[in-house]
DRENVOMI-151914 format. One record per residue: x, y, z of N, C-alpha, C in turn; residue number from 0. Coordinates in nm, 2 decimals. Example, Ala and Ser with C-alpha at 12.3 -4.5 7.8 and 13.67 -1.06 7.14 Angstrom:
! DRENVOMI-151914
<atom n_x="1.32" n_y="-0.57" n_z="0.78" ca_x="1.23" ca_y="-0.45" ca_z="0.78" c_x="1.32" c_y="-0.33" c_z="0.78" nr="0"/>
<atom n_x="1.28" n_y="-0.22" n_z="0.71" ca_x="1.37" ca_y="-0.11" ca_z="0.71" c_x="1.29" c_y="0.00" c_z="0.79" nr="1"/>
! end
This chain:
! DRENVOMI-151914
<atom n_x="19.73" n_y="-11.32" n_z="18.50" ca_x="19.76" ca_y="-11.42" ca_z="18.61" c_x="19.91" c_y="-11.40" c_z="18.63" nr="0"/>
<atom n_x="19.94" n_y="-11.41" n_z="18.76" ca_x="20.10" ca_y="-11.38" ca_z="18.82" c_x="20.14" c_y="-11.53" c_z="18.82" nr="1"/>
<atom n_x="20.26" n_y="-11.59" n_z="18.81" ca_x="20.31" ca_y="-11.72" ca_z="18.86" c_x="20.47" c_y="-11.66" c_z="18.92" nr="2"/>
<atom n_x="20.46" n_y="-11.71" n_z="19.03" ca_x="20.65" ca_y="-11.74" ca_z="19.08" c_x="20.71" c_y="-11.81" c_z="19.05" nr="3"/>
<atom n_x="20.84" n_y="-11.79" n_z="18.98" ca_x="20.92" ca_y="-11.86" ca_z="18.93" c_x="21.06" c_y="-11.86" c_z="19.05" nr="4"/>
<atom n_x="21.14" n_y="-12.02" n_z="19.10" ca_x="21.25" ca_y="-12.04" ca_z="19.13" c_x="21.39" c_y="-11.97" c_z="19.02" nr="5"/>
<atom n_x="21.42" n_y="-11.91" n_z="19.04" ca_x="21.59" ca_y="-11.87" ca_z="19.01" c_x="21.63" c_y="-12.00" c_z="18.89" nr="6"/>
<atom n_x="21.63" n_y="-12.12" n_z="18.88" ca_x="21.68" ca_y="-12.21" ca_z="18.87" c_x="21.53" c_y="-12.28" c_z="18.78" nr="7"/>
<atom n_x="21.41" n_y="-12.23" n_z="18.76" ca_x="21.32" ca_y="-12.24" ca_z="18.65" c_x="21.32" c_y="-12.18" c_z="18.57" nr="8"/>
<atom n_x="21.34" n_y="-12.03" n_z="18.58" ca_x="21.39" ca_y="-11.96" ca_z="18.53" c_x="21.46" c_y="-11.97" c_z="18.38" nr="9"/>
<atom n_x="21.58" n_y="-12.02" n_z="18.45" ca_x="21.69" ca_y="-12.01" ca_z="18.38" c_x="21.67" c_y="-12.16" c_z="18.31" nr="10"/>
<atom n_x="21.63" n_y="-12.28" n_z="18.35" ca_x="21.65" ca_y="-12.42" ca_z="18.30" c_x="21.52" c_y="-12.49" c_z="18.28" nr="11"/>
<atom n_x="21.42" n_y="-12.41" n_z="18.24" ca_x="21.31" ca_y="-12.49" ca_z="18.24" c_x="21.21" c_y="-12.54" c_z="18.36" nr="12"/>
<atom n_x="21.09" n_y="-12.55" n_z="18.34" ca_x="21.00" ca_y="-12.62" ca_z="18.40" c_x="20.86" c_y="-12.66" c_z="18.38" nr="13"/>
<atom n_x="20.78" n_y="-12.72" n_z="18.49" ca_x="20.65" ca_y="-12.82" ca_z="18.41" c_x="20.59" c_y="-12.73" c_z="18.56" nr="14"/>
<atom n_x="20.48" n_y="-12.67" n_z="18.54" ca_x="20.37" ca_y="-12.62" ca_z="18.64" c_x="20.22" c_y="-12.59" c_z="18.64" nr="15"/>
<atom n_x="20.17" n_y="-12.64" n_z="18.70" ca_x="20.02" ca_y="-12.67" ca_z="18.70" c_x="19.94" c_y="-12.53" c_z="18.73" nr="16"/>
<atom n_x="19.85" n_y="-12.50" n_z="18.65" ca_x="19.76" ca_y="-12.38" ca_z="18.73" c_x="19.63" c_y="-12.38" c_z="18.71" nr="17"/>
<atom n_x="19.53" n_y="-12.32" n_z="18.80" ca_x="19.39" ca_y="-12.35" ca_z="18.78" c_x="19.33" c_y="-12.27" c_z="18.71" nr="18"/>
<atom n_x="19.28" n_y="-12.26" n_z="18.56" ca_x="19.19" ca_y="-12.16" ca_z="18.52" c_x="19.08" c_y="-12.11" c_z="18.62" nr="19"/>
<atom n_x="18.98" n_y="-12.01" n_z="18.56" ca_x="18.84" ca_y="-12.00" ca_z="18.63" c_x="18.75" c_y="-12.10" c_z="18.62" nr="20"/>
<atom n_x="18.73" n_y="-12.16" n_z="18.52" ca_x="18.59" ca_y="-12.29" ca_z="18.51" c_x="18.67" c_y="-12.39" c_z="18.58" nr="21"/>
<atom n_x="18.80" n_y="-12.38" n_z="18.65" ca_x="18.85" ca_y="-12.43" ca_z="18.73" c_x="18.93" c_y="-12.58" c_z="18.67" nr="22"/>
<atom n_x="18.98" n_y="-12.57" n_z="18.55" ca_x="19.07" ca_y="-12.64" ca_z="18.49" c_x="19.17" c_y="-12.66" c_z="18.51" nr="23"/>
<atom n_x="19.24" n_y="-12.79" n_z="18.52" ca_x="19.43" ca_y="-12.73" ca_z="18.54" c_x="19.48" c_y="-12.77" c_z="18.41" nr="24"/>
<atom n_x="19.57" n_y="-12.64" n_z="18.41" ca_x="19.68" ca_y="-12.67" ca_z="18.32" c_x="19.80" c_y="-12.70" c_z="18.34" nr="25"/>
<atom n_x="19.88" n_y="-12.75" n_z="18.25" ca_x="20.05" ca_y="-12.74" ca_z="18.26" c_x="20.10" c_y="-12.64" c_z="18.15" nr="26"/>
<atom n_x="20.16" n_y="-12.56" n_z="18.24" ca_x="20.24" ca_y="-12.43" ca_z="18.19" c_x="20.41" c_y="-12.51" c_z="18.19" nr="27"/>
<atom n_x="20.44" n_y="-12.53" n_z="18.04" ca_x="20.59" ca_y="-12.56" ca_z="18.03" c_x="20.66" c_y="-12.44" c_z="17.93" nr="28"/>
<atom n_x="20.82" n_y="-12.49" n_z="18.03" ca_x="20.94" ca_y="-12.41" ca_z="17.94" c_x="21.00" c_y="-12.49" c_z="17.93" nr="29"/>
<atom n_x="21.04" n_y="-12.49" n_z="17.79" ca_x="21.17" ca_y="-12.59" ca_z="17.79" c_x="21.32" c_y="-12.54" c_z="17.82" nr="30"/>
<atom n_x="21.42" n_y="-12.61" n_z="17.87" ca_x="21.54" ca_y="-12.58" ca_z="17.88" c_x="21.54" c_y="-12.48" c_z="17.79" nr="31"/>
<atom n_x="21.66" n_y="-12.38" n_z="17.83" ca_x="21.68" ca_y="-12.26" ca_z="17.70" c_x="21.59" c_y="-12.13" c_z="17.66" nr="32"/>
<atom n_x="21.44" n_y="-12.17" n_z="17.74" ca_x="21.35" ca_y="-12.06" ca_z="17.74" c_x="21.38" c_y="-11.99" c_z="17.85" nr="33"/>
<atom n_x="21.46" n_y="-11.88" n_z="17.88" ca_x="21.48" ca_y="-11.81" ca_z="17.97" c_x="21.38" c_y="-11.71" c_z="18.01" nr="34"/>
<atom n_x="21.32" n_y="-11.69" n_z="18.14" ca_x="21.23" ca_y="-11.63" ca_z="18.19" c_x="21.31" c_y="-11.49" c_z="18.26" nr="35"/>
<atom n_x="21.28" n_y="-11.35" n_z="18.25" ca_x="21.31" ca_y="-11.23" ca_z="18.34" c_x="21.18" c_y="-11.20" c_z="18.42" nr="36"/>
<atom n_x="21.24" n_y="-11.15" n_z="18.54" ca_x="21.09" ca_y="-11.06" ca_z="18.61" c_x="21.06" c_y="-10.94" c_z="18.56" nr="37"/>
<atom n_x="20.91" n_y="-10.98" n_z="18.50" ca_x="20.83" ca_y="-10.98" ca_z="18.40" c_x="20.78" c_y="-10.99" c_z="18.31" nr="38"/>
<atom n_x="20.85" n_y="-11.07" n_z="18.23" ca_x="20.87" ca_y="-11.16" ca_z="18.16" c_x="20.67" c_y="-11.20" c_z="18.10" nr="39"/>
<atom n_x="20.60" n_y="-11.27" n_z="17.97" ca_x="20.50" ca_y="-11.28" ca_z="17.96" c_x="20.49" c_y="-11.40" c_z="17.91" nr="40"/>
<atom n_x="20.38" n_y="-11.50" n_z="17.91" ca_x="20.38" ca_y="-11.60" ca_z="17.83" c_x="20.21" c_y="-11.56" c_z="17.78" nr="41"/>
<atom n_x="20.21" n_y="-11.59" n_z="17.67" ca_x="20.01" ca_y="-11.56" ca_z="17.64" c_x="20.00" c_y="-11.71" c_z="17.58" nr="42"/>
<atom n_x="19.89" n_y="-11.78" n_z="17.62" ca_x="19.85" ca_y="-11.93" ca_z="17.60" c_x="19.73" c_y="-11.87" c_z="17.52" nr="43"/>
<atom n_x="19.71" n_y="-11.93" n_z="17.38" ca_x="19.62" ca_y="-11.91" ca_z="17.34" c_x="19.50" c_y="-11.98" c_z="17.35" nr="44"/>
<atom n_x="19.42" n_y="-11.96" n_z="17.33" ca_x="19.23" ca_y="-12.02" ca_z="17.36" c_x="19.21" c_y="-12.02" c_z="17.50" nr="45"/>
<atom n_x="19.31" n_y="-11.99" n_z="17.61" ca_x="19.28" ca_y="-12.06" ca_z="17.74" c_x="19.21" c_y="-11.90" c_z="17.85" nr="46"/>
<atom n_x="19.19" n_y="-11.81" n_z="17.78" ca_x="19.21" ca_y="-11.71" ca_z="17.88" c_x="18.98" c_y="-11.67" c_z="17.88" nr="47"/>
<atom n_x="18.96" n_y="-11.52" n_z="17.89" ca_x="18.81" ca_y="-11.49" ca_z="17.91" c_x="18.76" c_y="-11.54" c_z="17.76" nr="48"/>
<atom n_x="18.62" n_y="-11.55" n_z="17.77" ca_x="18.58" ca_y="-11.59" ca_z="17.70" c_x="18.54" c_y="-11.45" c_z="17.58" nr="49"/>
<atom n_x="18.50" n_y="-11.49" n_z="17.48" ca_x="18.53" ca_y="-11.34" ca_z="17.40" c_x="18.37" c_y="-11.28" c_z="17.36" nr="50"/>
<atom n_x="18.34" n_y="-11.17" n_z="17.39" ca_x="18.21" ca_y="-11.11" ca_z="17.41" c_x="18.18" c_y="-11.14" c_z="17.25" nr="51"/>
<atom n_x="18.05" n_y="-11.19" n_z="17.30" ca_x="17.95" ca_y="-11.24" ca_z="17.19" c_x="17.98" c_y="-11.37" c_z="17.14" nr="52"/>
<atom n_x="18.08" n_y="-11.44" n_z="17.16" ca_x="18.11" ca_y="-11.57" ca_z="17.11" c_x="18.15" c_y="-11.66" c_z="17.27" nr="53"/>
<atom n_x="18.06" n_y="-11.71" n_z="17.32" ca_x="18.07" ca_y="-11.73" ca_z="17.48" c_x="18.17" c_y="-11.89" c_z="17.48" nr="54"/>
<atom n_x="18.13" n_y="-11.95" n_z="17.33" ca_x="18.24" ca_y="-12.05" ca_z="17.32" c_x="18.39" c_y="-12.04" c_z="17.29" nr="55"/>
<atom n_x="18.42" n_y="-11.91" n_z="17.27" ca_x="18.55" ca_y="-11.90" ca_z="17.22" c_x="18.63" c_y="-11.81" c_z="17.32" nr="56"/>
<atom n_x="18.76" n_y="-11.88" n_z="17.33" ca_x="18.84" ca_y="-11.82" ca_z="17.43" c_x="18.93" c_y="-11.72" c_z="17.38" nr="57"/>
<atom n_x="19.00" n_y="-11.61" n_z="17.47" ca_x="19.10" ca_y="-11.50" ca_z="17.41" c_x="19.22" c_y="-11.59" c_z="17.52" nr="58"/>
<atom n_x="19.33" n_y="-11.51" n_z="17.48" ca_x="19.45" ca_y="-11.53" ca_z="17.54" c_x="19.50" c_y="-11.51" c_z="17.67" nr="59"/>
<atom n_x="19.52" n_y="-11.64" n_z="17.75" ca_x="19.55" ca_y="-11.68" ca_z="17.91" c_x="19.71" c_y="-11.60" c_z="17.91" nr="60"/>
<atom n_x="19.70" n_y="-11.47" n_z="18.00" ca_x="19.83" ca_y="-11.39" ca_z="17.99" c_x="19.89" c_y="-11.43" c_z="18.12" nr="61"/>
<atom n_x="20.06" n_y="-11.52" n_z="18.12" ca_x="20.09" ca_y="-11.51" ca_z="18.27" c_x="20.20" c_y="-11.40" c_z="18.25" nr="62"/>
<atom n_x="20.27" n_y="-11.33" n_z="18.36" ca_x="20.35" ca_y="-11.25" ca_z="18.40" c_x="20.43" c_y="-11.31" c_z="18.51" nr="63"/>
<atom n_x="20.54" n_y="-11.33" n_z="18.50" ca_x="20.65" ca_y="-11.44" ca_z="18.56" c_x="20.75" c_y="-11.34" c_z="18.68" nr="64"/>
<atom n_x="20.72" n_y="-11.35" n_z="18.82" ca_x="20.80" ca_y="-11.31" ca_z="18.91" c_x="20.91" c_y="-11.41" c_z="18.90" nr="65"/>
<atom n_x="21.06" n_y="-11.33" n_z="18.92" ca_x="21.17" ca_y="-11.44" ca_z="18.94" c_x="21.25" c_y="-11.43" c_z="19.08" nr="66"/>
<atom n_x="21.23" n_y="-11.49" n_z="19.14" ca_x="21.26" ca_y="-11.53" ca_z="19.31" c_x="21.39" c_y="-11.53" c_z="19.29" nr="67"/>
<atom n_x="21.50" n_y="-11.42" n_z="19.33" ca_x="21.65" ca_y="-11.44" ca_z="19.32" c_x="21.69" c_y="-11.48" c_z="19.50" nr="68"/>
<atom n_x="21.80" n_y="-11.55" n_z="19.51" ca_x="21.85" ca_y="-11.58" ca_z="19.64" c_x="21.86" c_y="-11.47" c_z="19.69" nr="69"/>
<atom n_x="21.88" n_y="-11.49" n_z="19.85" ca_x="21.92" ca_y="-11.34" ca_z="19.94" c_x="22.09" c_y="-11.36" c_z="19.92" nr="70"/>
<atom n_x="22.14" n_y="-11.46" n_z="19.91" ca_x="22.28" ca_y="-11.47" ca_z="19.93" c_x="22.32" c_y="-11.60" c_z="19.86" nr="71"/>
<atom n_x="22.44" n_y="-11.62" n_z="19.83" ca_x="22.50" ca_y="-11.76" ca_z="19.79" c_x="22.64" c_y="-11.78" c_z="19.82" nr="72"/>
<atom n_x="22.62" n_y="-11.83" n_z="19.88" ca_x="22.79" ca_y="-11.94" ca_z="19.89" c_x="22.87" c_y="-11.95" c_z="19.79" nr="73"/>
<atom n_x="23.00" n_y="-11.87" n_z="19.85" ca_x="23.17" ca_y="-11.88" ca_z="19.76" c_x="23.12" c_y="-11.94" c_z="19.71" nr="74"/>
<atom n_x="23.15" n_y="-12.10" n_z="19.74" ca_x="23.16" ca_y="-12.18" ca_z="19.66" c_x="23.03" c_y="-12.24" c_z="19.55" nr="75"/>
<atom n_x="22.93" n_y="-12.21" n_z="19.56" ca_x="22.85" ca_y="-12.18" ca_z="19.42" c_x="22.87" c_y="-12.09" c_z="19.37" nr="76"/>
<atom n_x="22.91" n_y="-11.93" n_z="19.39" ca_x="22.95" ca_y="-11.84" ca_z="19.31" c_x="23.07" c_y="-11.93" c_z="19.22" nr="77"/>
<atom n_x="23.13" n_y="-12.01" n_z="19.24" ca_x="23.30" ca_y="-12.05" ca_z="19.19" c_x="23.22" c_y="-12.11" c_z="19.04" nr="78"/>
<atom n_x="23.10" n_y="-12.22" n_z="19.08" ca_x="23.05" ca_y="-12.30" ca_z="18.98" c_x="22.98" c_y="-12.23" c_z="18.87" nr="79"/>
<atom n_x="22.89" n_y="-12.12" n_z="18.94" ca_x="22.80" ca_y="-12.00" ca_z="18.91" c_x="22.88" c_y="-11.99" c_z="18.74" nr="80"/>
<atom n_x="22.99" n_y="-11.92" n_z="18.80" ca_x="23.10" ca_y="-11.82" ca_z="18.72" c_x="23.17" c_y="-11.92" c_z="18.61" nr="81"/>
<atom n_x="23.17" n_y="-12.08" n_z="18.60" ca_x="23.21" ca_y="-12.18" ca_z="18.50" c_x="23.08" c_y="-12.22" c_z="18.44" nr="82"/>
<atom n_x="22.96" n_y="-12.17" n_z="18.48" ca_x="22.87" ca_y="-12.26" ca_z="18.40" c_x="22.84" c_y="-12.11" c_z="18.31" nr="83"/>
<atom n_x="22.81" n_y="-11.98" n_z="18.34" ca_x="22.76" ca_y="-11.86" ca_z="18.29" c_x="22.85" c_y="-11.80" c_z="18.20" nr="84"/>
<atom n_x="22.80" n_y="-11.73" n_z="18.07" ca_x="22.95" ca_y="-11.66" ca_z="18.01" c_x="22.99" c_y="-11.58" c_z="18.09" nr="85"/>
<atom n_x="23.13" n_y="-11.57" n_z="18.07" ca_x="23.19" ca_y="-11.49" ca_z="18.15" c_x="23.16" c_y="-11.32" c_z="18.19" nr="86"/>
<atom n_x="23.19" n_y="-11.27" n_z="18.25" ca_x="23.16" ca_y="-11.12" ca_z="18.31" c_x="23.27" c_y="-11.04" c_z="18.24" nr="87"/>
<atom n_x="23.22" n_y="-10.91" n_z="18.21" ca_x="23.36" ca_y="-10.80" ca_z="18.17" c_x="23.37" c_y="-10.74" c_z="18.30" nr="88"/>
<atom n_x="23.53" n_y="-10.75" n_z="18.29" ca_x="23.57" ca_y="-10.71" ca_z="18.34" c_x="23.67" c_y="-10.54" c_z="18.32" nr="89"/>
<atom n_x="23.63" n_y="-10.45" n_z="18.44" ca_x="23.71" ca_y="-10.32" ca_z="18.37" c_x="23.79" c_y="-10.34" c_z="18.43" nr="90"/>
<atom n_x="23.92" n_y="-10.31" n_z="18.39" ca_x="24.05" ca_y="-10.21" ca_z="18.45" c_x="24.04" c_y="-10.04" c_z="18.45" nr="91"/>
<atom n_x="24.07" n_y="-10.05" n_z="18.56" ca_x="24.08" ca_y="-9.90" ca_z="18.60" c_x="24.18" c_y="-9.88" c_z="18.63" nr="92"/>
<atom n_x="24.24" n_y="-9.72" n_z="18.66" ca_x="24.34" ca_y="-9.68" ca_z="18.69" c_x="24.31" c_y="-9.64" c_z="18.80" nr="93"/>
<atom n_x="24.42" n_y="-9.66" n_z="18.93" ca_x="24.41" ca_y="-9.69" ca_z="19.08" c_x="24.34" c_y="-9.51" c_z="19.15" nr="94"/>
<atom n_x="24.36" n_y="-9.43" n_z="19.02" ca_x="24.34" ca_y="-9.27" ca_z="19.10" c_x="24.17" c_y="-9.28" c_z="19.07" nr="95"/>
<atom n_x="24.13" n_y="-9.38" n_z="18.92" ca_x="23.98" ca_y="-9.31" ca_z="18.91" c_x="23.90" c_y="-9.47" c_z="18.96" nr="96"/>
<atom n_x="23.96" n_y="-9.56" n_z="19.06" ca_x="23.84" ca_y="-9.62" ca_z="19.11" c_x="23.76" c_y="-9.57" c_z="19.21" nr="97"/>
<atom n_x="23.58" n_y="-9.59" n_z="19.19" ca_x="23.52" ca_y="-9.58" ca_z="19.33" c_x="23.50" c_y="-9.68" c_z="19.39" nr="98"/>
<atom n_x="23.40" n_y="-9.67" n_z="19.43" ca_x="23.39" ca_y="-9.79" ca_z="19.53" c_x="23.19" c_y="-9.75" c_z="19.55" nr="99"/>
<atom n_x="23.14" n_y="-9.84" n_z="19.51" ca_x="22.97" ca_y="-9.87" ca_z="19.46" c_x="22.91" c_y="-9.87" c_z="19.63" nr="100"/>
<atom n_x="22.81" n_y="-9.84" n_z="19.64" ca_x="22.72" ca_y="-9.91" ca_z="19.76" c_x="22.59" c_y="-9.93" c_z="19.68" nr="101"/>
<atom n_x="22.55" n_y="-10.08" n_z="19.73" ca_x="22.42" ca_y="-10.13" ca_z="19.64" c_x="22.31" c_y="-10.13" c_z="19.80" nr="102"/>
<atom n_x="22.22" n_y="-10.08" n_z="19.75" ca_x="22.10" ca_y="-10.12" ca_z="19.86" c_x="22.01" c_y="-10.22" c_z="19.85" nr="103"/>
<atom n_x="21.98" n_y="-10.36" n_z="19.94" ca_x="21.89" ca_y="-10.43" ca_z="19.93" c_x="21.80" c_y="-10.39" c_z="20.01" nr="104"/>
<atom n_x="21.67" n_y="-10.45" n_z="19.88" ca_x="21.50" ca_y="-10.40" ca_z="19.97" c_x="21.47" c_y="-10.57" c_z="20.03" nr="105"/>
! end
């Protein structure tokens, strides 16, 4: 099972409902501090197929976590961004061996 994850659940937690097949809901929680990457795994135990020859007993409900990043953000949340996150290294270069990067967005 795939779930999308906000940028901002991600990184701080959250509480999300999802429908099994016998058509159950659950709540899928992270707590603060459980950091999610895209693709990232959570495996819920008892909740997934049922396990051949034991029709009562469940195997493990696997989600796979997409992480929704912004297209852009505003100076001024970069400013906050950059006080709440550890800090970035930073290189010094010498002025003859900088380049200069091009990044492609899909």
């Amino acid at each position: 099972m795939k779930m999308e994850l906000e940028l901002v659940e991600s990184l701080c937690g959250f509480q999300k409902t999802i429908t099994t097949l016998d058509q159950r809901q659950l709540v899928i929680t992270a707590l603060p501090g459980e950091i999610f990457k895209p693709g990232d795994i959570k495996c819920v135990l008892n909740e997934g197929m049922p396990i051949n020859g034991h029709p009562h007993d469940k195997g493990k409900l696997i989600i796979q976590f997409n992480v929704k990043f912004p297209k852009v953000i505003s100076p001024d949340v970069i400013v906050r961004l950059e006080n709440c996150l550890p800090p970035r290294y930073v290189h010094i270069l010498q002025a003859a061996t900088a380049v200069t990067a091009c990044f492609l967005q899909t």
